[in-house]
C-alpha positions in Angstrom: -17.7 -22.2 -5.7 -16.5 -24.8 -2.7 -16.1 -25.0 1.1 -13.2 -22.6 0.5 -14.7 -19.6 -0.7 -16.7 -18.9 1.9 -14.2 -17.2 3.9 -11.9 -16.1 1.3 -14.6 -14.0 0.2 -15.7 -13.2 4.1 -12.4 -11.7 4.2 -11.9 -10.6 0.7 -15.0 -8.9 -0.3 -14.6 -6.2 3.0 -11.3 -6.1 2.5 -11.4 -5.0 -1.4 -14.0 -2.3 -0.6 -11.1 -1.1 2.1 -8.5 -1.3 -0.3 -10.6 0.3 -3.3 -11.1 3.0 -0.7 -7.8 3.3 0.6 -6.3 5.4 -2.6 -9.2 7.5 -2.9 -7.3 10.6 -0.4 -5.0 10.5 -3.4 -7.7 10.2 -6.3 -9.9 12.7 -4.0 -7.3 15.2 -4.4 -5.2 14.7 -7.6 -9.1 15.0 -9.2 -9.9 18.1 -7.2 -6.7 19.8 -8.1 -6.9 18.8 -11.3 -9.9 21.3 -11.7 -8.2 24.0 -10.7 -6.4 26.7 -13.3 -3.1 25.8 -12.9 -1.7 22.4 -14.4 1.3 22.7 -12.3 -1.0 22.4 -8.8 -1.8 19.0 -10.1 2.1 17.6 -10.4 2.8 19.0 -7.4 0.1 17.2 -5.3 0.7 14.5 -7.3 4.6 14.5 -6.1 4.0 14.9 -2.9 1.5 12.1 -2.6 4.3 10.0 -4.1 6.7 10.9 -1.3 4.0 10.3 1.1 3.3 7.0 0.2 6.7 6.3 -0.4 7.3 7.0 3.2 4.0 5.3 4.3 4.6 2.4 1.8 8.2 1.9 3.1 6.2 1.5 6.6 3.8 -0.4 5.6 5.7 -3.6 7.2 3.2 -2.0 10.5 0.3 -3.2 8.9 1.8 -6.4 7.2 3.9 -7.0 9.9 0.9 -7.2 12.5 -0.9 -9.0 10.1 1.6 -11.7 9.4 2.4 -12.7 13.6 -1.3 -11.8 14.9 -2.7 -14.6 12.2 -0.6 -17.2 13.1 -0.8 -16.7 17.3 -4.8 -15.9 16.2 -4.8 -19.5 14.6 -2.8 -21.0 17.7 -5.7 -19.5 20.0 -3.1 -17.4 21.8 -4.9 -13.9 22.3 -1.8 -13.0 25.0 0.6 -13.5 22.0 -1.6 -11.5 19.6 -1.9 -8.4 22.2 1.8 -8.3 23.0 2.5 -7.9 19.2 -0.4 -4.8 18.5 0.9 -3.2 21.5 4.9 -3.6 20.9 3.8 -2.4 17.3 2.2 0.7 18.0 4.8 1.8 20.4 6.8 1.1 16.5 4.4 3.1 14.7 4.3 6.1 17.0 7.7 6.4 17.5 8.2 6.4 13.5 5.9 8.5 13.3 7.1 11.2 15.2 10.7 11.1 13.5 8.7 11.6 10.6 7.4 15.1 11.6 11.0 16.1 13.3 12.8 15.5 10.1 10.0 16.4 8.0 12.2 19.7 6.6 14.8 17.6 4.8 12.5 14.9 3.9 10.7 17.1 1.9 14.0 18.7 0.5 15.2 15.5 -0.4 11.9 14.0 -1.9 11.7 17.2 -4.4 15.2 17.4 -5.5 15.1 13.8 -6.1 11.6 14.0 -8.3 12.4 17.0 -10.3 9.5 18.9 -11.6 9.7 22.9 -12.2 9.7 25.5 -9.5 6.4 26.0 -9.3 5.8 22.3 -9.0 8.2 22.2 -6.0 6.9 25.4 -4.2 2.9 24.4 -4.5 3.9 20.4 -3.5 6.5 21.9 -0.4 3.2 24.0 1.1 1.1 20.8 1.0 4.0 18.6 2.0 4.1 20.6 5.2 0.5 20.7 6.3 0.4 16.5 5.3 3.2 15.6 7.6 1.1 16.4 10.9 -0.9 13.2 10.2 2.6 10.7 10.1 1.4 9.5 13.7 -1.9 9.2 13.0 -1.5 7.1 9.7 1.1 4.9 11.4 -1.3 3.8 13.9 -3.9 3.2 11.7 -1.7 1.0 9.9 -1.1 -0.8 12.7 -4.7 -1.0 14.1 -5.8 -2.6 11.0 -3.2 -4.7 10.5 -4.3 -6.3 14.1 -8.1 -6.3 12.8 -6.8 -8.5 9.5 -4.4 -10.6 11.7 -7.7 -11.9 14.2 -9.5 -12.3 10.4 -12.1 -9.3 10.8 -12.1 -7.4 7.6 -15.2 -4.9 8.5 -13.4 -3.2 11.3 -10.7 -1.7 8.5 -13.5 -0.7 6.0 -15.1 0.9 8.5 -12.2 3.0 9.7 -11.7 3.8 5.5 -14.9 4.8 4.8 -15.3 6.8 7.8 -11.7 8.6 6.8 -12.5 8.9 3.2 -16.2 10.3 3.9 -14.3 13.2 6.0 -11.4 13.8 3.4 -14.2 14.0 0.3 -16.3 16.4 2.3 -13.0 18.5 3.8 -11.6 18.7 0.7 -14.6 20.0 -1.1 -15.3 22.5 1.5 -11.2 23.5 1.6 -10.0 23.5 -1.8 -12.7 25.2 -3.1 -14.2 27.9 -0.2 -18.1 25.8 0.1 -20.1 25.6 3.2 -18.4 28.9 4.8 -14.8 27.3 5.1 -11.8 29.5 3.7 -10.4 29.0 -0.1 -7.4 27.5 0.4 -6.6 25.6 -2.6 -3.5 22.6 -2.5 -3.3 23.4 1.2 -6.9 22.6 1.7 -6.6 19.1 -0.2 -3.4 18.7 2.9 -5.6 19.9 5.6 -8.5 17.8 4.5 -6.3 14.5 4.6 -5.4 15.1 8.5 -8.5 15.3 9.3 -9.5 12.4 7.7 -6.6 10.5 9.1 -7.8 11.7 12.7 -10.8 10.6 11.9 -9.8 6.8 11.5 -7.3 6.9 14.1 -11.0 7.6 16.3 -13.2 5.0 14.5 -10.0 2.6 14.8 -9.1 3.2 18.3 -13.3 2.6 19.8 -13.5 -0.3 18.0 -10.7 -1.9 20.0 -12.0 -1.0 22.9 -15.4 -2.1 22.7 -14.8 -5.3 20.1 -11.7 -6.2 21.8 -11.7 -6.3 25.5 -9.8 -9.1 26.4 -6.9 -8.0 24.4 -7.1 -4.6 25.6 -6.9 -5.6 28.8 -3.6 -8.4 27.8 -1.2 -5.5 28.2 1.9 -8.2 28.3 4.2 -8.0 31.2 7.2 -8.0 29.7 6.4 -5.6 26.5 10.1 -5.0 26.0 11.3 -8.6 26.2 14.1 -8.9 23.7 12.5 -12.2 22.3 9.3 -11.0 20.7 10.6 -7.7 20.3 13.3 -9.1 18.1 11.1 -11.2 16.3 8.9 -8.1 15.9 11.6 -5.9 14.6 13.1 -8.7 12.3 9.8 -9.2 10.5 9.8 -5.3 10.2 13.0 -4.8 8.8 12.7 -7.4 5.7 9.2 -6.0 4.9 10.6 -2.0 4.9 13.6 -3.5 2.6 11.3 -5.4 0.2 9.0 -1.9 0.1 12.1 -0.1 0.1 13.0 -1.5 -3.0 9.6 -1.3 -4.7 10.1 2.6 -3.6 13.5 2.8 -5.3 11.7 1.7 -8.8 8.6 4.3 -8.6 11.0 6.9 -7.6 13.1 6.3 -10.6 10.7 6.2 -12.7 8.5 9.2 -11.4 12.7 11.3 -11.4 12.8 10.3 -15.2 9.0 11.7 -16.0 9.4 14.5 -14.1 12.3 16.0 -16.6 9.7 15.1 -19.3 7.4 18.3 -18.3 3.9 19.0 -16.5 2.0 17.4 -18.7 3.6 13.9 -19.1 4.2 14.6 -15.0 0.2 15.1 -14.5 -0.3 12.0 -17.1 1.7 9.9 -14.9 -0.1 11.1 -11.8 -3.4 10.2 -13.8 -2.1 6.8 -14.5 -0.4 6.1 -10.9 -3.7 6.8 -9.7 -5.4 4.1 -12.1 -2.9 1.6 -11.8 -3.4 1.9 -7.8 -7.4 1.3 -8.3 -6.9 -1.9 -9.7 -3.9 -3.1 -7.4 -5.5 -1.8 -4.1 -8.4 -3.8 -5.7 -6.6 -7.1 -5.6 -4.9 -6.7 -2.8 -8.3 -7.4 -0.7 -7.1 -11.0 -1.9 -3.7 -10.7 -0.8 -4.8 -9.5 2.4 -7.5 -12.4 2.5 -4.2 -14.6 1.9 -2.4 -12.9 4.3 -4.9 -14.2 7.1 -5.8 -17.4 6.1 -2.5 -18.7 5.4 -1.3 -17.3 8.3 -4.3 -18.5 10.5 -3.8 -22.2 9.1 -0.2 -21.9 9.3 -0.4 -21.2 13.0 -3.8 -23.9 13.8 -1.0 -26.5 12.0 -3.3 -27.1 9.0 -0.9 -26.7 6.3 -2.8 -28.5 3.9 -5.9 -26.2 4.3 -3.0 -23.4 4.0 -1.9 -24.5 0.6 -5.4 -25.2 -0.6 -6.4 -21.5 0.5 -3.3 -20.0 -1.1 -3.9 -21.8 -4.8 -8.1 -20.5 -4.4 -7.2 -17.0 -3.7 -4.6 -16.9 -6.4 -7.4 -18.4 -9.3 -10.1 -15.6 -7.5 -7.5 -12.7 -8.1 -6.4 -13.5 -11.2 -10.0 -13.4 -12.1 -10.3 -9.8 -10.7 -6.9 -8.7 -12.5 -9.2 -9.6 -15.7 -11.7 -8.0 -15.1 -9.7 -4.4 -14.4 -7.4 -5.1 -17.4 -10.7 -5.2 -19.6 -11.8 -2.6 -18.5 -9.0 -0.7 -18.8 -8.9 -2.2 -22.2 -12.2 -0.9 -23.1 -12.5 2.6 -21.2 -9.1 4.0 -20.1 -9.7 7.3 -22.0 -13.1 8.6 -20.6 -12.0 7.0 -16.8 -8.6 9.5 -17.7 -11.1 12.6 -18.4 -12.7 12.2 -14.4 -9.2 13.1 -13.5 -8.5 16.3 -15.5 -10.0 18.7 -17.7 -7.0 19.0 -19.4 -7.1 17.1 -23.1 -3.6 17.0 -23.5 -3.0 15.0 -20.1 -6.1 13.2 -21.1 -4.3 12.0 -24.8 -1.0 11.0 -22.8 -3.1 8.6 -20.4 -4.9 7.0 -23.5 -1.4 6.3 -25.0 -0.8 4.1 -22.4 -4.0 1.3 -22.6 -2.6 -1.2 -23.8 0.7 -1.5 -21.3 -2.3 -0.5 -18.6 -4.9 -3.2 -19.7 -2.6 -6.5 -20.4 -0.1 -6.5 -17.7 -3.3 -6.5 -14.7 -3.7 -10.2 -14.5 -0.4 -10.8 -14.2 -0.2 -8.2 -11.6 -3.1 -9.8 -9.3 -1.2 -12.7 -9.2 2.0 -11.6 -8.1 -0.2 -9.1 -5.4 -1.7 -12.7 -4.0 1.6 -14.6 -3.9 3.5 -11.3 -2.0 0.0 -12.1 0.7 0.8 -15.9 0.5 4.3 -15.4 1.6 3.9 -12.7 3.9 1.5 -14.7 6.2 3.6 -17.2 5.9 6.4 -15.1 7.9 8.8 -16.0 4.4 9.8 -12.3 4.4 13.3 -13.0 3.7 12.5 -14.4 0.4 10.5 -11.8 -0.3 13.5 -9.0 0.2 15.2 -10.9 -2.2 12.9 -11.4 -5.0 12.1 -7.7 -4.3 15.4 -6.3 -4.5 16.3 -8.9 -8.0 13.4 -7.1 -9.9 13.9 -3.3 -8.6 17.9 -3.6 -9.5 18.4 -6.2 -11.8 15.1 -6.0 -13.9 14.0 -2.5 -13.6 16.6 -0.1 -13.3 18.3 -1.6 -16.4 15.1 -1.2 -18.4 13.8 2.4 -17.5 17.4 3.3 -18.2 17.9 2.1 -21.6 13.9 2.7 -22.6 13.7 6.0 -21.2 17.6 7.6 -21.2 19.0 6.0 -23.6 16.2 5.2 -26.6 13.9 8.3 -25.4 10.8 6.5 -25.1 9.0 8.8 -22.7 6.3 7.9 -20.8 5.5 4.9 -22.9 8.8 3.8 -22.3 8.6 4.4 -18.5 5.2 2.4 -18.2 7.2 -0.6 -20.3 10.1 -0.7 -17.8 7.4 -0.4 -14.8 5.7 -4.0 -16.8 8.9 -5.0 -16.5 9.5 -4.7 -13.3 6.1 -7.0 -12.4 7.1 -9.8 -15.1 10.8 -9.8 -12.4 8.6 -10.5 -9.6 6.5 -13.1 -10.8 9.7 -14.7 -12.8 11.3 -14.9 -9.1 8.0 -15.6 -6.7 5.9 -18.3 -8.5 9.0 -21.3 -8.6 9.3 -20.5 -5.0 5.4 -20.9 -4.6 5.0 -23.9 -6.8 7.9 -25.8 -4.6 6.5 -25.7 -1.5 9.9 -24.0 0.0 7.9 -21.4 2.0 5.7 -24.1 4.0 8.9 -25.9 4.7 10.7 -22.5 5.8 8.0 -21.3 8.2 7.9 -24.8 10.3 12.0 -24.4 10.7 11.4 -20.8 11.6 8.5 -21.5 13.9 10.3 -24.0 15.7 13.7 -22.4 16.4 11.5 -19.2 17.8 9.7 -22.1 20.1 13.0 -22.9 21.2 14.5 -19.7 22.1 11.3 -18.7 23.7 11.3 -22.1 25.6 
């Protein structure tokens, strides 16, 4: 280890526990669900977590957005700067957030018809859809919280907001799905009700610890909060991040329409193997988010040879990590499957899968790490692109002639997916090794200067 690991891993370590914790709502109630009777309660949970994180995913630009600007003004010393942009992006967030619940109806309409799945599948995910919604506001600010916490580089303050929310959701979900400690029975809608209350939970946690850890930038409430300057800036930054996650969205929609039509089982397989492929990525992306605030931090201070040096670390530490989970994965995929279900056939399906699971994870840490690399280096635009190159011109192409045209089911769908990360390294690593993206943020940097000036 050198000088430089220090606070990679100050930042990393807290923020992989947060990320390994992040998914667990979904693993909390895909393996809760999957112990009940019914296979077809487990696809449908499983479907409409998918819509959920495709709409939370799409918005995740809160988070990384925040991030991205609070680093760099954090690294310039400029706590004004950082406060205007948490407050200008909550205002963001809770607006989304409630558009999200008035046009929850036809979201959810929309999100089924486009996944498939049978009619039971649709009914039992619609009911949990429905409770699940109420906590759009909640999550969006949470988002946003934490992305503020990363951007000033304190990685505890988001784990323990996660653990606090997770803790809650375990225990509700427990108590709802299954009728313990007195509560009432109430099955899928219990696992919906149980994630509310853990997102209110961390909204809480989240919301005292600005207060009492952040008093000075509480108390920065800018002047001009709707000055068209940082607002545009703000909204800019926003808009390339929901593209580039739009497009990511685009491909795990695709492939989750195509399984769907496959049946329950491969559909509660894939849910299985979502939910695996998430440990490992959420896992990594404590590096990315690691990246995210050290680049961004140097970038602003000016040291943009410390920057580069922190970038090429925390790729070498998360490729390492990506090892480890594709070993593992190598080794155990099968009896980490059965935790999920009791179901043997689902179980089977999941196996199938280890070795398109197991060797594609290193590559997929380091293309986590370089999207954190370029995103606190404000290079979003590059990162839309590269996005949208492997969603439409790698994917698509491959899940359709894989899956439609040779029929190669859910193995097939998993092989286009591999593709789909071999695009996005093919088009982010030459832009990484050339030193384009230090170059682009100094021009961008210094025409904002100017406009501001």
């Amino acid at each position: 280890m050198n000088s430089l690991d220090k606070p990679i891993f100050r930042l990393a370590i807290p923020s992989i526990l947060t990320a390994l914790s992040t998914p667990l709502i979904g693993i909390a109630d895909t393996a809760m669900i999957g112990h009940l009777p019914d296979i077809a309660f487990m696809g449908a949970v499983s479907t409409a977590n998918l819509i959920f994180n495709a709409l939370f995913w799409c918005l995740g630009f809160l988070r990384m957005g925040t991030t991205a600007l609070v680093s760099q003004y954090h690294g310039a010393g400029n706590d004004r700067a950082s406060a205007g942009i948490l407050y200008r992006s909550l205002l963001v967030a809770l607006f989304l957030g409630v558009v999200i619940v008035l046009f929850s109806p036809w979201i959810s309409r929309a999100g089924f018809a486009l996944a498939g799945g049978s009619a039971e599948v649709q009914h039992w995910g619609g009911q949990y859809f429905a409770i699940r919604v109420w906590e759009a506001p909640l999550t969006l600010s949470v988002l946003t919280l934490n992305g503020f916490f990363l951007g000033t580089a304190n990685a505890f303050a988001p784990l323990l907001v996660m653990v606090v929310a997770n803790v809650v959701n375990v225990g509700a979900d427990y108590a709802l799905i299954f009728g313990h400690w007195g509560a009432p029975k109430l099955g899928v809608e219990g696992a919906a009700w149980a994630s509310v209350l853990g997102n209110a939970s961390a909204l809480l946690v989240a919301v005292l610890l600005l207060i009492f850890r952040y008093r000075s930038h509480v108390r920065a409430w800018p002047e001009r909060i709707w000055d068209l300057r940082p607002m545009r800036r703000l909204l800019q930054t926003n808009a390339l991040l929901f593209g580039r996650t739009f497009c990511l969205q685009f491909a795990q929609f695709l492939m989750l329409a195509m399984v769907s039509r496959m049946g329950d089982a491969q559909l509660a397989a894939n849910a299985v193997v979502l939910q695996v492929w998430g440990l490992a990525s959420f896992a990594v992306d404590g590096f990315a988010h690691a990246a995210e605030t050290l680049v961004g931090n140097g970038l602003g201070a000016r040291r943009f040879v410390e920057a580069r040096q922190m970038a090429r670390r925390i790729i070498l530490w998360g490729m390492g990590l990506g090892l480890g989970f594709g070993l593992l994965y190598f080794f155990a995929l099968q009896p980490i499957a059965a935790l999920f279900t009791r179901h043997s056939e689902v179980v089977d399906k999941v196996a199938a899968l280890y070795l398109l699971i197991a060797l594609i994870q290193p590559l997929n840490a380091v293309v986590f790490v370089l999207d954190g690399i370029f995103i606190g280096a404000n290079d979003m635009g590059y990162l839309f692109k590269a996005m949208a190159v492997a969603a439409f011109a790698v994917f698509a192409p491959a899940v359709l002639i894989l899956v439609y045209w040779l029929d190669g089911g859910l193995y097939g769908a998993w092989l286009a997916y591999n593709c789909l990360m071999i695009g996005r390294f093919l088009t982010l690593w030459p832009r990484y090794r050339s030193d384009v993206w230090l170059r682009s943020f100094v021009e961008k940097d210094e025409e904002y200067q100017a406009q501001v000036n």
